[in-house]
mmCIF file of the N, C-alpha and C atoms, coordinates in Angstrom:
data_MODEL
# 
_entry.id   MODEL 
# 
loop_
_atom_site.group_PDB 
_atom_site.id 
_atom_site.type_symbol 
_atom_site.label_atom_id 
_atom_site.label_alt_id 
_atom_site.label_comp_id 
_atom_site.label_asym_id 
_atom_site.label_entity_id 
_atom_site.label_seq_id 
_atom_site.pdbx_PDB_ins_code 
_atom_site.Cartn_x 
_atom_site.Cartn_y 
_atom_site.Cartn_z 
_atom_site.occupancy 
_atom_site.B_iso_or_equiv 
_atom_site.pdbx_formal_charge 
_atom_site.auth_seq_id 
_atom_site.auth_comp_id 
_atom_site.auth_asym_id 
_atom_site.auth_atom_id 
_atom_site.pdbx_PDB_model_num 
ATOM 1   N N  . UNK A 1 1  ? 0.841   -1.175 0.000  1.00 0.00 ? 1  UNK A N  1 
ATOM 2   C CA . UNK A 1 1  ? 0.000   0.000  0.000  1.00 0.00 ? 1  UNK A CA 1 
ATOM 3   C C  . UNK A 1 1  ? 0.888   1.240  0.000  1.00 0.00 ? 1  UNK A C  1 
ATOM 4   N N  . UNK A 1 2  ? 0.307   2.333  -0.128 1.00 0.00 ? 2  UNK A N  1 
ATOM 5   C CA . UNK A 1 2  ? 1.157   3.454  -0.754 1.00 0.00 ? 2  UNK A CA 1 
ATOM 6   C C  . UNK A 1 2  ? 1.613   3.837  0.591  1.00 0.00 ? 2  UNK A C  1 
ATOM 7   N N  . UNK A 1 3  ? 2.404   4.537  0.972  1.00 0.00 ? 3  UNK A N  1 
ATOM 8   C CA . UNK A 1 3  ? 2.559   5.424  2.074  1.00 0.00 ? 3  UNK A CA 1 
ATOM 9   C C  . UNK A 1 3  ? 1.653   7.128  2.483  1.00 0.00 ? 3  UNK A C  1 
ATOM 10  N N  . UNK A 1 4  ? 1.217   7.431  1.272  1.00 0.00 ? 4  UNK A N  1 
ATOM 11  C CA . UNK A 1 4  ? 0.511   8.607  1.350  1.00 0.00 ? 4  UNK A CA 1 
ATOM 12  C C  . UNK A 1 4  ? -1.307  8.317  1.738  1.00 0.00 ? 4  UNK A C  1 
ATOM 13  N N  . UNK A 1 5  ? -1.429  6.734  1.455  1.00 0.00 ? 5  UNK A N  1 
ATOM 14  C CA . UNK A 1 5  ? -2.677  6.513  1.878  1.00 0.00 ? 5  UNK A CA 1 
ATOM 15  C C  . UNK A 1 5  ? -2.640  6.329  3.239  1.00 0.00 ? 5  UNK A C  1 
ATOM 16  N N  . UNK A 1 6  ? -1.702  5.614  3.546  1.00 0.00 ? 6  UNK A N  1 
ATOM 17  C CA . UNK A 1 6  ? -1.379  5.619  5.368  1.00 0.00 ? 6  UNK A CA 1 
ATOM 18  C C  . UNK A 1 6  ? -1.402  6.429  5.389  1.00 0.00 ? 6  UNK A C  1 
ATOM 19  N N  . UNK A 1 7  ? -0.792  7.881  5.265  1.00 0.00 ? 7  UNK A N  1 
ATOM 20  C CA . UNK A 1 7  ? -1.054  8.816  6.088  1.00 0.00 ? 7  UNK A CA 1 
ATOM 21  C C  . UNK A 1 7  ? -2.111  9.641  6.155  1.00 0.00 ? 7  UNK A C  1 
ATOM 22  N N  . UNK A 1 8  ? -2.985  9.441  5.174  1.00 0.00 ? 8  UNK A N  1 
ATOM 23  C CA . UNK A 1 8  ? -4.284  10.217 4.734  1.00 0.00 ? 8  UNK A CA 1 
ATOM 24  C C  . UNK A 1 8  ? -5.190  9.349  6.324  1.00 0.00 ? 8  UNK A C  1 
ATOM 25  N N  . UNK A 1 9  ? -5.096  7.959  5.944  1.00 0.00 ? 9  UNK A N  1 
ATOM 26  C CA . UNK A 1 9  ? -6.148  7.485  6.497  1.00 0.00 ? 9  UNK A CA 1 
ATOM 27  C C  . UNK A 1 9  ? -5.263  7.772  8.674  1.00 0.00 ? 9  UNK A C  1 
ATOM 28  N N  . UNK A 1 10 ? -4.301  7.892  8.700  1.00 0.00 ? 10 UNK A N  1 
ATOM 29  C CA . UNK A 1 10 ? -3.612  8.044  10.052 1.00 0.00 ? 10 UNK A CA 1 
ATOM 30  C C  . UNK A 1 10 ? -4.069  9.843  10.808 1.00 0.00 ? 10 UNK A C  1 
ATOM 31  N N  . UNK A 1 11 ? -4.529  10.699 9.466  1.00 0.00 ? 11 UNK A N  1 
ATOM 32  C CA . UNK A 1 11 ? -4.866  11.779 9.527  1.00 0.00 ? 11 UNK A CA 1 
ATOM 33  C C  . UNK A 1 11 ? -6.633  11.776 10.065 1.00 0.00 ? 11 UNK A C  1 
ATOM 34  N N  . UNK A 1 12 ? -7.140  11.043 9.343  1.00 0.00 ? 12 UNK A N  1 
ATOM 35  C CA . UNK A 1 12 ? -8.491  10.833 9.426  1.00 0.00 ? 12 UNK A CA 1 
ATOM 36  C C  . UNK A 1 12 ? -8.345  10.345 11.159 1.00 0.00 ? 12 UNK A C  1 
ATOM 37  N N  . UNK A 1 13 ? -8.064  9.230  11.149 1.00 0.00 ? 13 UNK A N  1 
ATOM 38  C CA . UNK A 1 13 ? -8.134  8.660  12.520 1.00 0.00 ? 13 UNK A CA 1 
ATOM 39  C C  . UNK A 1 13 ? -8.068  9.993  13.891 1.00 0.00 ? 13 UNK A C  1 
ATOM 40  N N  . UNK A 1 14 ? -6.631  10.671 13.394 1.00 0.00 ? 14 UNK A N  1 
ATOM 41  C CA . UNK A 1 14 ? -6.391  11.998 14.371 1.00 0.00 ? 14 UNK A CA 1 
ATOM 42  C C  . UNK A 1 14 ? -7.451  12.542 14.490 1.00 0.00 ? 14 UNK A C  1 
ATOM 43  N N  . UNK A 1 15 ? -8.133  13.170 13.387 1.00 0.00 ? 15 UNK A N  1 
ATOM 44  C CA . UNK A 1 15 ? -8.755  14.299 13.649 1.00 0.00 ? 15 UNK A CA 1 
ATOM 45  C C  . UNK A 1 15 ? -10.416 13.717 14.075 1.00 0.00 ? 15 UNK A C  1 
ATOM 46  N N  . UNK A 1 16 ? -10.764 12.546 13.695 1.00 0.00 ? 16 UNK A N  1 
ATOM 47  C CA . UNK A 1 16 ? -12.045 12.313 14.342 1.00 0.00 ? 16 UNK A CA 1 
ATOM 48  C C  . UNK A 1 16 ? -12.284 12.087 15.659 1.00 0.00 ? 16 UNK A C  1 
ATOM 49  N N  . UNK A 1 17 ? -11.133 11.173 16.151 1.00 0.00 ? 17 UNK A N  1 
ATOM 50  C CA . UNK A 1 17 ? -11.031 10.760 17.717 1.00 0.00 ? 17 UNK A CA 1 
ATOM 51  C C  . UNK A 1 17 ? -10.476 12.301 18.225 1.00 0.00 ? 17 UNK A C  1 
ATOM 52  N N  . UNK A 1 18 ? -10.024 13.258 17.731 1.00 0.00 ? 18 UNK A N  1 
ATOM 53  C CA . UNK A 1 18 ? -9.804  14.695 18.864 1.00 0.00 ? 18 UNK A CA 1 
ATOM 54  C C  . UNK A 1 18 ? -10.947 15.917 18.429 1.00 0.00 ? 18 UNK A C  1 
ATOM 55  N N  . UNK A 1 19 ? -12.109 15.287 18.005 1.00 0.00 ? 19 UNK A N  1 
ATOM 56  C CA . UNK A 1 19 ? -13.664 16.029 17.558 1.00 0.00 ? 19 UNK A CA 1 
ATOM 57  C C  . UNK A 1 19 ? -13.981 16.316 19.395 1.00 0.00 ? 19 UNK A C  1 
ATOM 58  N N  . UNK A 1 20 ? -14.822 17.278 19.553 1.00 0.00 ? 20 UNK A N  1 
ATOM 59  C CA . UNK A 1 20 ? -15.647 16.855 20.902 1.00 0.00 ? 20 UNK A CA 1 
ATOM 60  C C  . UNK A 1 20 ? -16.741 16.325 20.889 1.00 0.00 ? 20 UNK A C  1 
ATOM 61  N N  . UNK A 1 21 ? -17.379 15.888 21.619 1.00 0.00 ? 21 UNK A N  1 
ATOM 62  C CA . UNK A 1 21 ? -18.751 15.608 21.555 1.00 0.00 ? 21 UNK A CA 1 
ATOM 63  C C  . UNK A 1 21 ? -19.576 17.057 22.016 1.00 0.00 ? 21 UNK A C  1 
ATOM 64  N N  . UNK A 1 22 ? -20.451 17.288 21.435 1.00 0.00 ? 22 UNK A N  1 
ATOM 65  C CA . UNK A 1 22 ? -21.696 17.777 21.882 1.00 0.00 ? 22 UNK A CA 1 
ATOM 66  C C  . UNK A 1 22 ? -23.125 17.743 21.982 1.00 0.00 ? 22 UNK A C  1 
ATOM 67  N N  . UNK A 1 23 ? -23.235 17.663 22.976 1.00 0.00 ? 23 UNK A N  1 
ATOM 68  C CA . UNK A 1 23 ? -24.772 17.364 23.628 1.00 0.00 ? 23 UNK A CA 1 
ATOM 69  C C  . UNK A 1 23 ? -25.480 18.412 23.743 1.00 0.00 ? 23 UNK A C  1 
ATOM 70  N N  . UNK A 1 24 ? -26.881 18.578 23.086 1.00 0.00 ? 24 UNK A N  1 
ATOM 71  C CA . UNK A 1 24 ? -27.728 19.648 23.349 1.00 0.00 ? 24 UNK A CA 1 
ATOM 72  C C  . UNK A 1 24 ? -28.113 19.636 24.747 1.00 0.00 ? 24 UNK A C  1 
ATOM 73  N N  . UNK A 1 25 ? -28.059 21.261 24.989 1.00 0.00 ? 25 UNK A N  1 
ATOM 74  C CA . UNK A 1 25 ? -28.002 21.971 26.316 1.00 0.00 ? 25 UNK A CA 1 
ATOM 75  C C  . UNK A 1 25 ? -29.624 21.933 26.739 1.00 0.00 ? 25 UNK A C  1 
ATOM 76  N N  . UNK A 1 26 ? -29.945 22.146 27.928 1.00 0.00 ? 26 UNK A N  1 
ATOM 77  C CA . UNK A 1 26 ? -31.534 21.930 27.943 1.00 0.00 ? 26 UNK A CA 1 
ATOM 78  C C  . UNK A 1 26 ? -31.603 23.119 29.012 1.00 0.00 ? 26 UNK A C  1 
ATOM 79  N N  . UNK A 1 27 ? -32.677 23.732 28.888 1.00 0.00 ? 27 UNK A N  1 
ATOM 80  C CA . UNK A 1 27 ? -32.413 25.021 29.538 1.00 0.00 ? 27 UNK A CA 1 
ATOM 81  C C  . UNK A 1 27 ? -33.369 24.766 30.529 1.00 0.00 ? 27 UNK A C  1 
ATOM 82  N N  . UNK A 1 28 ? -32.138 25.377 31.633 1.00 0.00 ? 28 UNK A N  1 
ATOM 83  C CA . UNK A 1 28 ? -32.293 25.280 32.897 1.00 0.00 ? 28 UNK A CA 1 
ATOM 84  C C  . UNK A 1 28 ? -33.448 26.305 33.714 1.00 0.00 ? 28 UNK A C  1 
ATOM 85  N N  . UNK A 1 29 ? -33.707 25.844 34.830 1.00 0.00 ? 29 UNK A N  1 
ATOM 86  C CA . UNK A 1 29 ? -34.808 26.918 35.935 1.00 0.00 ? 29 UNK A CA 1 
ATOM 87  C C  . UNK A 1 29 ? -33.805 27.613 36.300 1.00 0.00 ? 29 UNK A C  1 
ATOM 88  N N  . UNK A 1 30 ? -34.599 28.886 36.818 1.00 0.00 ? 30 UNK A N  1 
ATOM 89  C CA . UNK A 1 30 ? -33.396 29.316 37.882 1.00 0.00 ? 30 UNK A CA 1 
ATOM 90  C C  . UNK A 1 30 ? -33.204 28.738 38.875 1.00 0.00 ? 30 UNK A C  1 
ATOM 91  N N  . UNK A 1 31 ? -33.768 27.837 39.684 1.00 0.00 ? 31 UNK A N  1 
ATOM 92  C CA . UNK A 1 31 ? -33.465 27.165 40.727 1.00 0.00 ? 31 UNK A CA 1 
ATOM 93  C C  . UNK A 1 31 ? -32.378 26.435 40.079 1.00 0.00 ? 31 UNK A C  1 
ATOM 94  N N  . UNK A 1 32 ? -32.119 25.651 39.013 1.00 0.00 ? 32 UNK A N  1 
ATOM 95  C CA . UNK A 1 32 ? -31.263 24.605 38.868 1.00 0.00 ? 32 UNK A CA 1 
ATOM 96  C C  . UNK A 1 32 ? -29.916 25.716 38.650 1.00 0.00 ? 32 UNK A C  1 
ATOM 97  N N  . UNK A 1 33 ? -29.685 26.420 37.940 1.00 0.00 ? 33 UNK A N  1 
ATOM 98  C CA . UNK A 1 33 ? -28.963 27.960 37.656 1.00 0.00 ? 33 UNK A CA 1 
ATOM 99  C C  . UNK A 1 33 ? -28.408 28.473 38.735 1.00 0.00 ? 33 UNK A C  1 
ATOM 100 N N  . UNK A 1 34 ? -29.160 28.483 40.088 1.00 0.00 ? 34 UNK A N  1 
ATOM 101 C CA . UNK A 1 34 ? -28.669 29.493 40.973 1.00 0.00 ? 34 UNK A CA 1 
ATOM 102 C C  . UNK A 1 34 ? -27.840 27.880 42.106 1.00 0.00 ? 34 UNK A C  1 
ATOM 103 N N  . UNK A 1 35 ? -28.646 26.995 41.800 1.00 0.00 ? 35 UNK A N  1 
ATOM 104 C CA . UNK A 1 35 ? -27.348 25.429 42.608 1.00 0.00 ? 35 UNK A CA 1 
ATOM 105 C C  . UNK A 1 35 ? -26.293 25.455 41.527 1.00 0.00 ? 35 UNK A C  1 
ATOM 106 N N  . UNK A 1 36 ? -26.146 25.378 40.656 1.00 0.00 ? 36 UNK A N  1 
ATOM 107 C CA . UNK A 1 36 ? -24.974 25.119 39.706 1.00 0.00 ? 36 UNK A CA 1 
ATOM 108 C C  . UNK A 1 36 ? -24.087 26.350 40.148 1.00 0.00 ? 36 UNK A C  1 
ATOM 109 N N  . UNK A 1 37 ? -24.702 27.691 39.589 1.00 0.00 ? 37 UNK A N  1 
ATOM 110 C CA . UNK A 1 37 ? -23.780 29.007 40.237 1.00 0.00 ? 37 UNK A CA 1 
ATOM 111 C C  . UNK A 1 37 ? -23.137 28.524 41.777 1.00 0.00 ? 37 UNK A C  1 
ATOM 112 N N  . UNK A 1 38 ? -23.771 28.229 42.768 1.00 0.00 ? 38 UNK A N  1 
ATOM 113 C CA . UNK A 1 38 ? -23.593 28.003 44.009 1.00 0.00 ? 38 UNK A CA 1 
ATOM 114 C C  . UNK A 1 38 ? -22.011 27.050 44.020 1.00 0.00 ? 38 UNK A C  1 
ATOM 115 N N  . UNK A 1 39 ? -22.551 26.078 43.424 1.00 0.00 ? 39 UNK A N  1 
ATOM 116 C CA . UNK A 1 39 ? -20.905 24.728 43.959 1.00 0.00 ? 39 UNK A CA 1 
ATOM 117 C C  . UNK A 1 39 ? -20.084 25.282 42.499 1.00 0.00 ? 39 UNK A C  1 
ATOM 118 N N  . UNK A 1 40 ? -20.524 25.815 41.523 1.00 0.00 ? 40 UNK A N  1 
ATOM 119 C CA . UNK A 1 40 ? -19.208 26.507 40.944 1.00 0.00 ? 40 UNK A CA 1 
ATOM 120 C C  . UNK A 1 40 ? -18.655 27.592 41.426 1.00 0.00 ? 40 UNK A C  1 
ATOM 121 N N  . UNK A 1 41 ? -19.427 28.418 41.950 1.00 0.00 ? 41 UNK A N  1 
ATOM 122 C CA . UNK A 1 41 ? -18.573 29.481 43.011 1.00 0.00 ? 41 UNK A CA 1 
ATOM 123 C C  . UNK A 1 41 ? -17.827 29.166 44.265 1.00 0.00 ? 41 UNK A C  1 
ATOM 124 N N  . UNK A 1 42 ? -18.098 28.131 44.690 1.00 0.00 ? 42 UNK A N  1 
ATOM 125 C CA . UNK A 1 42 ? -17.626 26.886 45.884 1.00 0.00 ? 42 UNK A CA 1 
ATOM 126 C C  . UNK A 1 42 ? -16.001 26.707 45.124 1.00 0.00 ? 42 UNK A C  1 
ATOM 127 N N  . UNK A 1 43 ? -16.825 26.274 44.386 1.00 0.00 ? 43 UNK A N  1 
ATOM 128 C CA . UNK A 1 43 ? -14.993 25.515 43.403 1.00 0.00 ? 43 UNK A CA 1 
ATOM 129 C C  . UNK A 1 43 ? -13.951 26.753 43.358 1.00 0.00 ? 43 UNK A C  1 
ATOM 130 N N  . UNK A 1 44 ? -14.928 27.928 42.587 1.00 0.00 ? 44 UNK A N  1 
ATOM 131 C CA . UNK A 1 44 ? -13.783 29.040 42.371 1.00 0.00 ? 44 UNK A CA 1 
ATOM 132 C C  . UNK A 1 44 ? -12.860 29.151 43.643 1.00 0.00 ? 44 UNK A C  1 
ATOM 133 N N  . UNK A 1 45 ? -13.825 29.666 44.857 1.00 0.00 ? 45 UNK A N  1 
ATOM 134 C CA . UNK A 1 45 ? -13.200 30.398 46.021 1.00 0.00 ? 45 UNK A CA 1 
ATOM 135 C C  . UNK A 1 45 ? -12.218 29.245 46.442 1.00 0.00 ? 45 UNK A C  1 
ATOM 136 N N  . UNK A 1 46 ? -12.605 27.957 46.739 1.00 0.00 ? 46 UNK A N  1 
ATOM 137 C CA . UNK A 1 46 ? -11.660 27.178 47.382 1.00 0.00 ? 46 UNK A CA 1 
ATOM 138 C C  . UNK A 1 46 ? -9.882  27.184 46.358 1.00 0.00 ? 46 UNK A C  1 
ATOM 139 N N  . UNK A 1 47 ? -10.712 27.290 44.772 1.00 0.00 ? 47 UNK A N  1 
ATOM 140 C CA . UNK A 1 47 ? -9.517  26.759 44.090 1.00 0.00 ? 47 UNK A CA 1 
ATOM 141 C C  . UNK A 1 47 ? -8.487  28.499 43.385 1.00 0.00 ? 47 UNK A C  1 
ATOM 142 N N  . UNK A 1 48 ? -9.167  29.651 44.163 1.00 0.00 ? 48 UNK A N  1 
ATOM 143 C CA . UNK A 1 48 ? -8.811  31.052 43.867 1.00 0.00 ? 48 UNK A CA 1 
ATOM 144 C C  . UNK A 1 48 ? -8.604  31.672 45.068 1.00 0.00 ? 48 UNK A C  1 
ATOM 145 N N  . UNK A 1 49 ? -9.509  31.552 45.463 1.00 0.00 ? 49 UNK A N  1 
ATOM 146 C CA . UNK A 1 49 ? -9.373  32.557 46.911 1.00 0.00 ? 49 UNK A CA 1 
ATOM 147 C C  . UNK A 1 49 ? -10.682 32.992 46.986 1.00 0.00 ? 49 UNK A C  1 
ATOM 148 N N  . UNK A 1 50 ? -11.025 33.425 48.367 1.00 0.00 ? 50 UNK A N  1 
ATOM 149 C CA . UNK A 1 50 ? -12.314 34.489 49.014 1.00 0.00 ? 50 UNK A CA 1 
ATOM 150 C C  . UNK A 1 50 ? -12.301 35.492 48.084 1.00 0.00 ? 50 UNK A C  1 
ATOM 151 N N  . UNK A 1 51 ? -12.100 35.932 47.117 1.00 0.00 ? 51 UNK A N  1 
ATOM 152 C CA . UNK A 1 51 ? -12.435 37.293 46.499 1.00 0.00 ? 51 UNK A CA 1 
ATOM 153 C C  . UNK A 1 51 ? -13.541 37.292 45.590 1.00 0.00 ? 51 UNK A C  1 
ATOM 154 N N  . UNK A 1 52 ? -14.509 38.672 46.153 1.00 0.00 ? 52 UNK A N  1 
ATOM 155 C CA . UNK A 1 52 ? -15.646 38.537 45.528 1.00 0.00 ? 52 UNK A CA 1 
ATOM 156 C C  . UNK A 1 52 ? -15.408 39.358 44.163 1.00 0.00 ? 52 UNK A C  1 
ATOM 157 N N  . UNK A 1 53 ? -14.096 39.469 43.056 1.00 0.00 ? 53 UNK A N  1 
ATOM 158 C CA . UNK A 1 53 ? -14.344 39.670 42.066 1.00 0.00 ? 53 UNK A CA 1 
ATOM 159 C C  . UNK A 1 53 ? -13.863 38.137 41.318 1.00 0.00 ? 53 UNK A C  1 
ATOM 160 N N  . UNK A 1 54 ? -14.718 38.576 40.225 1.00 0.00 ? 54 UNK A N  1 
ATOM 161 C CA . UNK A 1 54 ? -14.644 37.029 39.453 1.00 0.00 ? 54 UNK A CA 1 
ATOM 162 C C  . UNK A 1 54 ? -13.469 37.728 38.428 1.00 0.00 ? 54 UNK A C  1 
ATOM 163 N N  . UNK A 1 55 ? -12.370 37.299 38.140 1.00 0.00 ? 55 UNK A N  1 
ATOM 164 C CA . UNK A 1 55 ? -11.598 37.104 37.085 1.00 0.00 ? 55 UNK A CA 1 
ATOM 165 C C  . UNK A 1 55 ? -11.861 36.401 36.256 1.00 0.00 ? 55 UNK A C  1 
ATOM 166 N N  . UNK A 1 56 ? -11.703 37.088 34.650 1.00 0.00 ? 56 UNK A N  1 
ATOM 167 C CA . UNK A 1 56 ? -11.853 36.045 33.318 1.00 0.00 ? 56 UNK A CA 1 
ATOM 168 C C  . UNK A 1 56 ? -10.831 34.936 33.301 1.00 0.00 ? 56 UNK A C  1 
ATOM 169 N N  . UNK A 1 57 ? -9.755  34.944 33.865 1.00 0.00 ? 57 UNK A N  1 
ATOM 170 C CA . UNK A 1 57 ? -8.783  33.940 33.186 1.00 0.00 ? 57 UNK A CA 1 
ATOM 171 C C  . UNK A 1 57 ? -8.774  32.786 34.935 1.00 0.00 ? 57 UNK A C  1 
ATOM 172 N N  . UNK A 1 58 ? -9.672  33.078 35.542 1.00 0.00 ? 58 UNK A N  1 
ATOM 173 C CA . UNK A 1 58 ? -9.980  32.245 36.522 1.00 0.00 ? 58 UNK A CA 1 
ATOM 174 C C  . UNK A 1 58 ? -11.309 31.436 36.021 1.00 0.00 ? 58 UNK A C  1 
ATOM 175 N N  . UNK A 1 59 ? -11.930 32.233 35.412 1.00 0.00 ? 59 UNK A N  1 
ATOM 176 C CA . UNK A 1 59 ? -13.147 31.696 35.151 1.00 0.00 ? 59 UNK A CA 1 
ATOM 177 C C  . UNK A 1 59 ? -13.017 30.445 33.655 1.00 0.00 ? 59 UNK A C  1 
ATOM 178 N N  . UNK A 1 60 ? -12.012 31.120 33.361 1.00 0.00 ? 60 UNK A N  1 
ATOM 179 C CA . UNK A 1 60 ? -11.657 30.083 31.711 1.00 0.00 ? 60 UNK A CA 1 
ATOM 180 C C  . UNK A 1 60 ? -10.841 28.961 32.207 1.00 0.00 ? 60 UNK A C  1 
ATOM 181 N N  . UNK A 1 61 ? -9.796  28.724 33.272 1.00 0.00 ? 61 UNK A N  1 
ATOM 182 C CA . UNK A 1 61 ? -9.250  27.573 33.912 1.00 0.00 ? 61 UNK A CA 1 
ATOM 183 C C  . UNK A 1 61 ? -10.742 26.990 34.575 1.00 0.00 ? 61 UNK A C  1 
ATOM 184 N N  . UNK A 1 62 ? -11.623 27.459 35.440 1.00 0.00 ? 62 UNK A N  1 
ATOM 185 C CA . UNK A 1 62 ? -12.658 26.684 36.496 1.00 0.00 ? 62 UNK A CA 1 
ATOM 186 C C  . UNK A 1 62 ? -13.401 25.972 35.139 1.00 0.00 ? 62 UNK A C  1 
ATOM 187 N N  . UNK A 1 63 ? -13.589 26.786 33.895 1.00 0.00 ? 63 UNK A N  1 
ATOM 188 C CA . UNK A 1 63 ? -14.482 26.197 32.484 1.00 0.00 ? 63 UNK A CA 1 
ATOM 189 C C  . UNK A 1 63 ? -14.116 24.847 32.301 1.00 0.00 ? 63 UNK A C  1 
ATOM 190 N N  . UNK A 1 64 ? -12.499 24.929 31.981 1.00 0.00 ? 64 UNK A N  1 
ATOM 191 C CA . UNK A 1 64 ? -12.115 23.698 31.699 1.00 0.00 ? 64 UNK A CA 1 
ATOM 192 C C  . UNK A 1 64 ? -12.037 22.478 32.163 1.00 0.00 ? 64 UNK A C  1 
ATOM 193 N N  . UNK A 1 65 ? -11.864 23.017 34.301 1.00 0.00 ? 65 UNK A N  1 
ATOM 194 C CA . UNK A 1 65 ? -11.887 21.770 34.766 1.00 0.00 ? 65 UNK A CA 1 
ATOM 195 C C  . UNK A 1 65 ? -13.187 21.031 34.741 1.00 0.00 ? 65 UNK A C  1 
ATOM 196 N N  . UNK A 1 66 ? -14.328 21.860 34.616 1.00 0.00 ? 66 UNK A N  1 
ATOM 197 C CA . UNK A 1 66 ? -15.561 21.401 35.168 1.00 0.00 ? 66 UNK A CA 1 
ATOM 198 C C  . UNK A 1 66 ? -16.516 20.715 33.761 1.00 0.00 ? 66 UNK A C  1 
ATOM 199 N N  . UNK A 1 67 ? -15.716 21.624 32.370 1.00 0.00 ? 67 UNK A N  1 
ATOM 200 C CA . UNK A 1 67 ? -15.779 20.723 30.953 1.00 0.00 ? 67 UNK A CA 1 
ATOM 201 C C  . UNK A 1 67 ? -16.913 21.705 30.339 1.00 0.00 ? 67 UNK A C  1 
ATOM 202 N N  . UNK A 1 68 ? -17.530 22.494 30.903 1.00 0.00 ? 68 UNK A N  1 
ATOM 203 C CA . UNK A 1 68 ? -18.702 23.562 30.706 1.00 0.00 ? 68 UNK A CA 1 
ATOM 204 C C  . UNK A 1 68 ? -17.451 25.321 29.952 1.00 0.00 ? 68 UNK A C  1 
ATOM 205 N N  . UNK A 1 69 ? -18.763 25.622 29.118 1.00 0.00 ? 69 UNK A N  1 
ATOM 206 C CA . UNK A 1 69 ? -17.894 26.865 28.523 1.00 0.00 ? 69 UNK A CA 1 
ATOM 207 C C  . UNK A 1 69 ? -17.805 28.075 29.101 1.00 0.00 ? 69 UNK A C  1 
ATOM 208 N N  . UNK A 1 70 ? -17.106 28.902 28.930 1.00 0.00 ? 70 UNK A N  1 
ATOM 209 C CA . UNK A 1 70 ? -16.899 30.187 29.659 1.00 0.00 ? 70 UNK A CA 1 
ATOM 210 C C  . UNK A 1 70 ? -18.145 30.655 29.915 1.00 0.00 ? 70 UNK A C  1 
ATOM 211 N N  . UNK A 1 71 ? -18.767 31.045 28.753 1.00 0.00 ? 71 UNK A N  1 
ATOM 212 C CA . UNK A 1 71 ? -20.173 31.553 29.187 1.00 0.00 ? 71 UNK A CA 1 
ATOM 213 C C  . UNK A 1 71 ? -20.676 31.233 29.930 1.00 0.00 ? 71 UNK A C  1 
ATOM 214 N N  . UNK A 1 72 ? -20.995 29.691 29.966 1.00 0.00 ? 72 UNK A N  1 
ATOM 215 C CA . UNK A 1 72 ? -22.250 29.476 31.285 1.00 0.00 ? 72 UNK A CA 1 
ATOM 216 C C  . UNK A 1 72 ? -21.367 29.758 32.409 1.00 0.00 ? 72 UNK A C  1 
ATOM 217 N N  . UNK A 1 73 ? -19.986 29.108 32.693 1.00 0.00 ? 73 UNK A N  1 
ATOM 218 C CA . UNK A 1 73 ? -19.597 29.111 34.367 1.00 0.00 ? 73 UNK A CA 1 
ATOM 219 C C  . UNK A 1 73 ? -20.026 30.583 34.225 1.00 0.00 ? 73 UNK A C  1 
ATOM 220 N N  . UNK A 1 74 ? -19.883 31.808 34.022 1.00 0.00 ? 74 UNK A N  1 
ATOM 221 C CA . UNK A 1 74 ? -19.843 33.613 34.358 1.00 0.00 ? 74 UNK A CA 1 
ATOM 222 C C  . UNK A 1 74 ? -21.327 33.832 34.723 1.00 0.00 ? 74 UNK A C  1 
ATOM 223 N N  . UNK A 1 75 ? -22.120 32.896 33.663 1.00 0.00 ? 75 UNK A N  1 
ATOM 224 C CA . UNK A 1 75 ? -23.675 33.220 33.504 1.00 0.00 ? 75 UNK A CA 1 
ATOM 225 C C  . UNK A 1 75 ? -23.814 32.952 35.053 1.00 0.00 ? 75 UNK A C  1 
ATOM 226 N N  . UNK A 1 76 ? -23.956 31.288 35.113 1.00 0.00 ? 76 UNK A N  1 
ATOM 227 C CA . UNK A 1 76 ? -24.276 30.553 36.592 1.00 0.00 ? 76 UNK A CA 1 
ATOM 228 C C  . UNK A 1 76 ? -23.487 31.286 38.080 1.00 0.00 ? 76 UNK A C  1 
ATOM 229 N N  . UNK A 1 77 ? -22.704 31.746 37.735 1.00 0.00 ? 77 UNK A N  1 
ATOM 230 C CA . UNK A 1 77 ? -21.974 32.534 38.915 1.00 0.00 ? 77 UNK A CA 1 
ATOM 231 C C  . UNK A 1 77 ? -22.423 33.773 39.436 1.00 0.00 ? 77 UNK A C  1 
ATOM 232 N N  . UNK A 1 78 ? -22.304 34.522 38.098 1.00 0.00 ? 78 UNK A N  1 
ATOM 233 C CA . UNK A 1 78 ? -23.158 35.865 38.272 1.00 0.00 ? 78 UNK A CA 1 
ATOM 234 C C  . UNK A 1 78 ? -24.286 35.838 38.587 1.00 0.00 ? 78 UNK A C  1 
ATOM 235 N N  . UNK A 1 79 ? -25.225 34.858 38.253 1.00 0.00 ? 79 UNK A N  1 
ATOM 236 C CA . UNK A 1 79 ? -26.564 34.362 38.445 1.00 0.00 ? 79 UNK A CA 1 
ATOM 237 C C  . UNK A 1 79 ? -26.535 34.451 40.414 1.00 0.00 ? 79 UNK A C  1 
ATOM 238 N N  . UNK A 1 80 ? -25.779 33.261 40.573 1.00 0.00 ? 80 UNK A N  1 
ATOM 239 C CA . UNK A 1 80 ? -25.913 33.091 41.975 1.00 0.00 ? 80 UNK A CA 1 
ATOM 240 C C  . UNK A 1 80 ? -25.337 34.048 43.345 1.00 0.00 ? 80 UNK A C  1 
ATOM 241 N N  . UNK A 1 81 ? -24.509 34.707 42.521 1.00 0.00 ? 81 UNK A N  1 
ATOM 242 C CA . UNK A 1 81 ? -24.066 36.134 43.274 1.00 0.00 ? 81 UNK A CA 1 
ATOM 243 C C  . UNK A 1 81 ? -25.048 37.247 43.812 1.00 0.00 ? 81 UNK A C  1 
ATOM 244 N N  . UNK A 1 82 ? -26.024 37.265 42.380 1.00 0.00 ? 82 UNK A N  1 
ATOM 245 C CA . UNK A 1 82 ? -26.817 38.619 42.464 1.00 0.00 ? 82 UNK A CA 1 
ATOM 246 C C  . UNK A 1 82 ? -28.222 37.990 42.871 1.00 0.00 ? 82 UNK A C  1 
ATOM 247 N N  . UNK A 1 83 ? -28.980 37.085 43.149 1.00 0.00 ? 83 UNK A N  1 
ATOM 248 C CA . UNK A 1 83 ? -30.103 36.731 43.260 1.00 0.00 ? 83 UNK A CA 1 
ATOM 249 C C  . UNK A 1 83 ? -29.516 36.083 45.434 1.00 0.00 ? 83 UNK A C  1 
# 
């Protein structure tokens, strides 16, 4: 077999297995919104510190560990801050 087909098909393999999955989002109550804000603001402070300003580049590390996108952790946080 050729060598350029190996690598076509070694390319294919890469790039499908490092796709993400995505699952449609189902929109939440605010009750479920303001518990999620709650133990992600839990996570921040323990894994940042007591400070009641939220930093973006705190909030984009807490995104990643928790696998959720920037937007919602800020949404759900801010959510549970101000209510």
């Amino acid at each position: 077999m050729n060598t350029a087909i190996h690598q076509v098909r070694n390319n294919v393999r890469r790039t499908t297995s490092a796709r993400p999955v995505c699952y449609p989002v189902r929109p939440q109550t605010e009750k479920e919104l303001f518990s999620v804000g709650r133990s992600l603001w839990y996570r921040y402070t323990t894994s940042f510190g007591p400070c009641r300003e939220v930093h973006h580049h705190h909030v984009q590390q807490l995104a990643h560990l928790v696998g959720k996108s920037v937007g919602y952790v800020e949404h759900a946080i801010n959510h549970y801050l101000t209510h």
